[in-house]
N, C-alpha and C positions, 0 to 999 in steps of 0.2 A: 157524629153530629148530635147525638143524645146530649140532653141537658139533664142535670142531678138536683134540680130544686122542687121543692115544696108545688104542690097544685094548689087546686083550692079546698073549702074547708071538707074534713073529713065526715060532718055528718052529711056529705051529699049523700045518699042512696047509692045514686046512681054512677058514683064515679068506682073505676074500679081500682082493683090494690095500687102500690106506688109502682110494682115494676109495672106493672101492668101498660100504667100512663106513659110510663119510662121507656118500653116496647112500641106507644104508640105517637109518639112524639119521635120518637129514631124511624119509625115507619115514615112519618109523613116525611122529615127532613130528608130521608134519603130520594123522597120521590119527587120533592120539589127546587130542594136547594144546590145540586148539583149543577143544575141547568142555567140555575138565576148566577150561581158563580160564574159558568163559564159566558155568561151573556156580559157579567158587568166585567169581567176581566176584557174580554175586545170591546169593550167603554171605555175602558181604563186606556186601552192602546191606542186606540184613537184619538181620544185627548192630548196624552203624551207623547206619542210617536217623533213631534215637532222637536223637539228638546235634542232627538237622536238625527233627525233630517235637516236639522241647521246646520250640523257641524261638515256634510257634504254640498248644501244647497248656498251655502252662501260662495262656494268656490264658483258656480255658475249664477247665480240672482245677485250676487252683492247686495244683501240685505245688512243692515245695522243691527248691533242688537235690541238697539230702541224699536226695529221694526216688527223684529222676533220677540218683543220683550209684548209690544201692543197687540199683536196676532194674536198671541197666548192667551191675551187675558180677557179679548172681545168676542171670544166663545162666551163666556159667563153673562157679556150683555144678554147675547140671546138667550139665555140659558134663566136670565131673573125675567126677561118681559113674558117668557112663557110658561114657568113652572108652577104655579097657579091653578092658572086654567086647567094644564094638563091632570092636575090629580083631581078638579074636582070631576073631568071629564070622568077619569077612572074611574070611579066612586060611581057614576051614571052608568058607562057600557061595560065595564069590567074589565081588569086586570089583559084578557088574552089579547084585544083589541088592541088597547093602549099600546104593548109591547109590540103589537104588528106595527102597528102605526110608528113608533117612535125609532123601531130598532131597522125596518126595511128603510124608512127615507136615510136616517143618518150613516146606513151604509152604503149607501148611493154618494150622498157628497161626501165624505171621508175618501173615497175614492177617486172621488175630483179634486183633490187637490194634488194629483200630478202633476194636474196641469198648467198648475200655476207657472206665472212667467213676473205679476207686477206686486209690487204691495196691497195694490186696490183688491187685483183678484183675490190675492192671500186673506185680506181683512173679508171679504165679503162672504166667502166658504168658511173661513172660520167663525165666524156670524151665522151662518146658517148651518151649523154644525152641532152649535149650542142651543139655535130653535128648535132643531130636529130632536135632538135629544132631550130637552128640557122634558123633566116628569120623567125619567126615568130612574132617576135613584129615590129619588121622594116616592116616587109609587112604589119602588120593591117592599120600601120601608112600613109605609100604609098597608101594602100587598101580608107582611109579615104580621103585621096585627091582626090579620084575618082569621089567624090560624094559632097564635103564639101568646097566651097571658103573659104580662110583664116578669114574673119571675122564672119565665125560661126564653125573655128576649134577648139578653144580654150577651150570651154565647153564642146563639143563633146569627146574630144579626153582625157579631165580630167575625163569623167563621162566614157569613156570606160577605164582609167585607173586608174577610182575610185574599178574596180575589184580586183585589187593589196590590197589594203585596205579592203575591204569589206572581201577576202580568209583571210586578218589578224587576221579579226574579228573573224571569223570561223572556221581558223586554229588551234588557241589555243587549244578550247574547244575541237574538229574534233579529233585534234593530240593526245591531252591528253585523251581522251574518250577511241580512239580505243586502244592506248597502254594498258591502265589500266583494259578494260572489255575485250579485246580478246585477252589479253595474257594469253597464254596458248590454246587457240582452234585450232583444229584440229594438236596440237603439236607444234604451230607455239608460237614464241615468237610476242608478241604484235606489235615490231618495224615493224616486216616482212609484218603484216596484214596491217600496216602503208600503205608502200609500194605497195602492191596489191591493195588496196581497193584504192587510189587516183592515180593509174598507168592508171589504164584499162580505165577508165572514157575518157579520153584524146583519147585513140583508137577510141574509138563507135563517138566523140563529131568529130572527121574528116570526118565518112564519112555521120553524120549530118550535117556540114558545106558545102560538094560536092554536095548535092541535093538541100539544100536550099537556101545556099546564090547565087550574080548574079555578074560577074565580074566586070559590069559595069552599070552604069543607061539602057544607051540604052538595057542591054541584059534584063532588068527587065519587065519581062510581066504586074504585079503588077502597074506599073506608065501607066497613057495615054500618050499618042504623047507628048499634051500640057503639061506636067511636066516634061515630058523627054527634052523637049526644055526649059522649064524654068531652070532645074538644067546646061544645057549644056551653056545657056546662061551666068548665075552663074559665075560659073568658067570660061570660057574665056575673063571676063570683071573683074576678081579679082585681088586686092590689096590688099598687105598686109602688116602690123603695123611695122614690121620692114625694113630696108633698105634691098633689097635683091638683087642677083647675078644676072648676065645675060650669065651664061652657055650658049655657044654653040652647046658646047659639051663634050661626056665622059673625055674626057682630059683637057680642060679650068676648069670641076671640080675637078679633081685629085691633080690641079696646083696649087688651090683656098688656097691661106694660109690660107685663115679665116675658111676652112672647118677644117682643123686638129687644130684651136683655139678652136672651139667649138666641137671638139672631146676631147682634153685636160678639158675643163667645164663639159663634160660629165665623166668624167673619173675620175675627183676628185666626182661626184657628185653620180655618182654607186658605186664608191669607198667606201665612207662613208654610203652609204646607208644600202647598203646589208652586209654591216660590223654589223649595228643594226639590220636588219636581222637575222642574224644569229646567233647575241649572245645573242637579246631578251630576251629570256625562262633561257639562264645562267644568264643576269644580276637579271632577276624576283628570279631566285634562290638563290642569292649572299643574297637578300633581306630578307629572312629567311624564303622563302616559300620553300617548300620539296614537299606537294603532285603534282604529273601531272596534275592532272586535276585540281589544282589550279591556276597552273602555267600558263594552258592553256588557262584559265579563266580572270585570272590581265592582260594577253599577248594581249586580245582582248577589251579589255577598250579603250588603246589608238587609234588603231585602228578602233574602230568606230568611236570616236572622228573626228579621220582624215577623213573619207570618208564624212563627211557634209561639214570640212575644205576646203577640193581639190575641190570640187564642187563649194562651192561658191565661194572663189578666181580665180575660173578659168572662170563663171559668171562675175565676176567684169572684170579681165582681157579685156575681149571682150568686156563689158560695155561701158567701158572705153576708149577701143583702147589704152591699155598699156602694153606692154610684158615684158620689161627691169626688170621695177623697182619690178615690181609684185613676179619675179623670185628673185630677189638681195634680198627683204623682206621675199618669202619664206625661204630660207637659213636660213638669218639673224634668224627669228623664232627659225627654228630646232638648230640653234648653239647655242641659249637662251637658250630654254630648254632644251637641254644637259648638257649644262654649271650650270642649278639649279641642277638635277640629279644628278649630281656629288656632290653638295653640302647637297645634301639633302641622300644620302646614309645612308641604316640601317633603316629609315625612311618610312615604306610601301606608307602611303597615301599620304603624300608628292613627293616621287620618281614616282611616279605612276599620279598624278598632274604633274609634270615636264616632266616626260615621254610624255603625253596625248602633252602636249603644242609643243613639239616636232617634234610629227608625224604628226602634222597641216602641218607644213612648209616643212615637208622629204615627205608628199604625196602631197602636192602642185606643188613641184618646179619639176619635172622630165613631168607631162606632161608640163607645161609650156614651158620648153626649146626643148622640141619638135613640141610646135606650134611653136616657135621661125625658127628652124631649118627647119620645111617646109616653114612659108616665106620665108628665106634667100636663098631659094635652088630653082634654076630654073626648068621648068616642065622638061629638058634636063638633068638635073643633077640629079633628085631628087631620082629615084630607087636606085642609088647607090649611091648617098651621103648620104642616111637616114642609110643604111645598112654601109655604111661607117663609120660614124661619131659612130653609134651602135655599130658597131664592135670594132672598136681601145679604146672607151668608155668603153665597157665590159671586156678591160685587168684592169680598176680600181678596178672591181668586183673578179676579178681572182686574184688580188694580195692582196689588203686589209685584207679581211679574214683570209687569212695566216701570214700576216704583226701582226696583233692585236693582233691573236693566240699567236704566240710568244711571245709579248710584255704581255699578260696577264701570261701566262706560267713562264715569267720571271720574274715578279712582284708579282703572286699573286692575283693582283686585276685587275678589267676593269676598273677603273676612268682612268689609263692613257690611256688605246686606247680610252676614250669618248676625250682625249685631241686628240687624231690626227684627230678623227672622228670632233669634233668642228673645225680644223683649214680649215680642206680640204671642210667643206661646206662656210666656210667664203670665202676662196679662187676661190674659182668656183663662187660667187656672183660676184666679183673683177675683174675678167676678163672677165666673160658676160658683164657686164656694159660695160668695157673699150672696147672690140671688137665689138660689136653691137651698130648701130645706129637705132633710128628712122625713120620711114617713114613717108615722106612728104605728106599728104594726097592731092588725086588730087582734083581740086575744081569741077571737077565734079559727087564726089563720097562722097553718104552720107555718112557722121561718124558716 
C-alpha cells in the first residue's frame, strides 16, 4: 500500500528523507487501510447481494424485474437525503463514531431483509439501508484527506476502493455457495441465509472500527511526535494534479457550478456502473449458464481481473501526475468492452474476455474521479462537497437500475441497456475532460 510520489517541498527542515516518508506512509496504510477495505468490501455486499438473491427469490415472491429493478435503486434515495448531514456530522464527532453509527444500524437491517415477503417491505428496507449507510463512503474518502496529501491519494484511495472489486470477486462464489448449500437449513430459504450471514458482519466490523481506528494522525498513539509532524507538514504544503477551488466557505461551495458539473460525471458514472452491478449474474445467465454457483463463479473472473487493473492505473495516475486523461481512458475502456460483449453475446468465453476488459476501466475510473474531486475541493468545502457531489451522483445509481429493468423487460434482452450503459460512461469521460483543468505545478514542488 506504499505510494512512490513526491511529498512536499524539499526545503521543509523538518521532513525527512524520501524513503523515509515512503516507510511512513506504508506504516500508516498498513495500520489503517486494511480495516477500511474490509468494512467497505461487506458495503459492497450488502448493496449487491440483491442482484444474486433475485435470481432464487423471485421463484417464491414473484417479484418483476421492474420491482428488483425500483428496490435497487431506492437505496440511493436514502442514501442522497442523508449523505450530507452525515459527513458534516463526521467532521464534528470524528470518523470512529460515524462508522459505529453508520456500520452497526445498516447491519441490523441488511439482515432484515429475510424477511421480506411484499414489495412495500422490500422497498422500505432498502430505503432504510441507504439511510443507514449514507456517509459512509464519502467519509472514508474525507477520513483519507486526513492523513494522505493529494499526490499519494490516488493509489491509496484505488487500493481502498479496490475492496469493491475484490467483494466482486467473492461475491459470486459467496452468493452462489450460500443460496445453493443453505437452502433449506433451519427452514430458511437460502436467499434469507444470504441476507443474515453478510448483514451482521457489518454490525460487529463498527464497533471494531470505534476502538481501533484514530480520527486523526495527531490522536494516533502509534506515530511518534516526529511523524506526526512530518504527516502534518505533508498536507499543509499539498498540491494537487488538478486545478482546484478556493472555498471559503460552506456557501462559495454550494454556489461552485463546477461542484454539481462533477456531480453530473459522477452520476452518469454510478449510473452505469451499478447498472452492471446488478444485472451481472442476469447477463452471465442470458449466456446459457443456469447453475448459481456457476453463475457466481464466471461473475468473479472479471472482477479479479479488475482489482490488479484499478491498482495499477491508479499507480500510474500519481506516477505520472495525470488525473484527466487517465479517468477519460478509464471509461473509454469499459465502453470498449461493453461494446465487444454485446457483440460477442451467446458466446461464453468471449463475453466473459469482453466482460473482464470492461471491469479494468468500470473499477479504475470511480476512485480516480474521486482523487479528482478532492483536489478540486478546498479543505473548507471538502466534508460537504465530497458528500455533496456523492449524494446527487448516487440519484444515477437510483435511477438507472430501474431505467434498464424496464428497457430489458421491454425488449427481452440486455444488449440494449449495455447501449445506454456504453453511452453514459462515454459521456461522463467528455465532460470531466471539458470541466477540469490541470494544475500548474509549483516550481517549487517535486513532480
Amino acid at each position: 500500500m506504499n505510494t512512490h510520489l513526491a511529498h512536499a517541498p524539499e526545503t521543509q527542515a523538518s521532513l525527512p528523507k524520501d524513503n523515509l516518508v515512503d516507510a511512513l506512509y506504508s506504516k500508516v496504510s498498513w495500520r489503517i487501510v486494511p480495516l477500511l477495505i474490509v468494512c467497505y468490501m461487506v458495503a459492497y455486499l450488502d448493496r449487491i447481494n440483491i442482484g444474486y438473491a433475485q435470481l432464487q427469490m423471485k421463484q417464491v415472491l414473484t417479484f418483476s424485474d421492474a420491482v428488483y429493478g425500483l428496490g435497487a435503486g431506492i437505496f440511493f434515495i436514502g442514501y442522497f437525503l442523508f449523505e450530507v448531514p452525515s459527513n458534516l456530522l463526521l467532521e464534528r464527532i470524528g470518523a470512529r463514531k460515524t462508522l459505529l453509527r453508520i456500520m452497526f444500524c445498516w447491519g441490523i437491517v441488511a439482515a432484515a431483509m429475510m424477511f421480506v415477503q411484499t414489495p412495500t417491505q422490500f422497498y422500505v428496507l432498502r430505503f432504510l439501508l441507504g439511510v443507514f449507510e449514507a456517509g459512509f463512503f464519502p467519509g472514508i474518502i474525507l477520513y483519507l484527506t486526513y492523513w494522505y496529501p493529494s499526490k499519494r491519494r490516488g493509489q491509496v484511495i484505488a487500493v481502498f476502493m479496490a475492496a469493491t472489486t475484490v467483494a466482486g470477486v467473492i461475491a459470486g462464489p459467496l452468493c452462489g455457495g450460500i443460496m445453493k448449500y443453505l437452502d433449506g437449513a433451519n427452514g430458511w430459504a437460502g436467499w434469507q441465509w444470504l441476507f443474515l450471514v453478510q448483514g451482521l458482519p457489518a454490525s460487529l466490523l463498527g464497533i471494531v472500527a470505534y476502538f481501533y481506528l484514530q480520527d486523526k494522525p495527531e490522536d494516533a498513539r502509534w506515530l511518534s511526535a516526529s511523524e506526526k509532524t512530518a504527516l502534518r507538514t505533508n498536507l499543509e504544503n499539498d498540491h494537487g494534479l488538478v486545478a482546484g477551488a478556493s472555498h471559503a466557505s460552506l456557501g462559495q461551495m454550494f454556489r461552485d457550478r463546477k461542484v454539481y458539473v462533477l456531480a453530473l460525471v459522477y452520476f452518469l458514472l454510478l449510473g452505469a456502473t451499478y447498472t452492471m452491478i446488478f444485472w451481472v449474474p442476469t447477463l452471465i445467465k442470458s449466456w446459457g449458464v443456469a447453475d448459481l454457483m456457476q453463475i457466481g463463479l464466471y461473475s468473479a473472473l472479471p472482477s479479479l481481473i479488475g482489482v490488479f487493473g484499478m491498482v495499477l492505473i491508479g499507480r500510474n495516475s500519481d506516477k505520472h501526475g495525470e488525473r484527466r486523461w487517465h479517468f477519460a481512458g478509464s471509461v473509454a475502456i469499459a465502453a470498449i468492452g461493453l461494446g465487444i460483449t454485446t457483440l460477442t453475446h451467446g458466446n461464453l468465453g468471449a463475453s466473459l474476455a469482453a466482460l473482464s476488459l470492461a471491469v479494468i476501466g468500470i473499477a479504475s475510473a470511480t476512485p480516480l474521479f474521486f482523487t479528482i474531486t478532492t483536489e478540486y475541493l478546498s479543505k473548507a468545502g471538502a466534508a460537504a462537497g465530497i458528500a455533496l457531489i456523492s449524494s446527487l451522483g448516487n440519484l444515477g445509481a437510483a435511477a438507472s437500475p430501474a431505467v434498464t429493468g424496464a428497457i430489458t423487460a421491454r425488449t427481452g434482452s440486455p444488449v440494449y441497456s449495455m447501449y445506454l450503459v456504453i453511452a453514459l460512461y462515454l459521456l461522463s469521460g467528455i465532460i470531466l475532460l471539458l470541466a477540469v483543468r490541470s494544475a500548474k505545478t509549483p516550481k517549487n514542488v517535486q513532480a
